[in-house]
N, C-alpha and C positions, 0 to 999 in steps of 0.2 A: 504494500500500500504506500502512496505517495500524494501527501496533503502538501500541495503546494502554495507558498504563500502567506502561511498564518498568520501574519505580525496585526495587532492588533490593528493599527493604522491602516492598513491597508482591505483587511474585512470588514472596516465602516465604509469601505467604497462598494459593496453590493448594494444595490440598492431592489433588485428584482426577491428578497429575502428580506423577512423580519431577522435583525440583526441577533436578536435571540434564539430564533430557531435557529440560523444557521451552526453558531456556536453551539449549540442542545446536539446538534444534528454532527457535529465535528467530532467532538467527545467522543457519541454514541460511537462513528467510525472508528477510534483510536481503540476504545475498549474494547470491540467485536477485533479488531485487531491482536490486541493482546489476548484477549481468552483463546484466540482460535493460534498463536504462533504462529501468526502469519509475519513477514519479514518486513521489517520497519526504518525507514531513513527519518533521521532526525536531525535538524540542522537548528543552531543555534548565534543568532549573530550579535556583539557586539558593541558599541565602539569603543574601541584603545585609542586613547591618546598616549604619545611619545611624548616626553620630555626631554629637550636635545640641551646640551649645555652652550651658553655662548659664549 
């Protein structure tokens, strides 16, 4: 299974979906996922700042 796109920001942009159901609806996918071991990518992003010396 492959949920592309999750970041919250970007799933306030559906607008053809009540924004709760979608999420109600994502969940459901992840967990039927998990019960069943089925094979899961997970990606997590987020920003690093460097701190470079002057």
């Amino acid at each position: 299974m492959l949920l592309i796109d999750h970041q919250q920001g970007t799933i306030k942009l559906a607008k053809n979906i009540d924004y709760d159901l979608l999420v109600h609806n994502t969940r459901a996918l992840v967990r039927t996922a998990v019960e069943t071991q089925m094979a899961l990518v997970y990606q997590h992003l987020r920003k690093i700042t460097f701190k470079v010396p002057c």
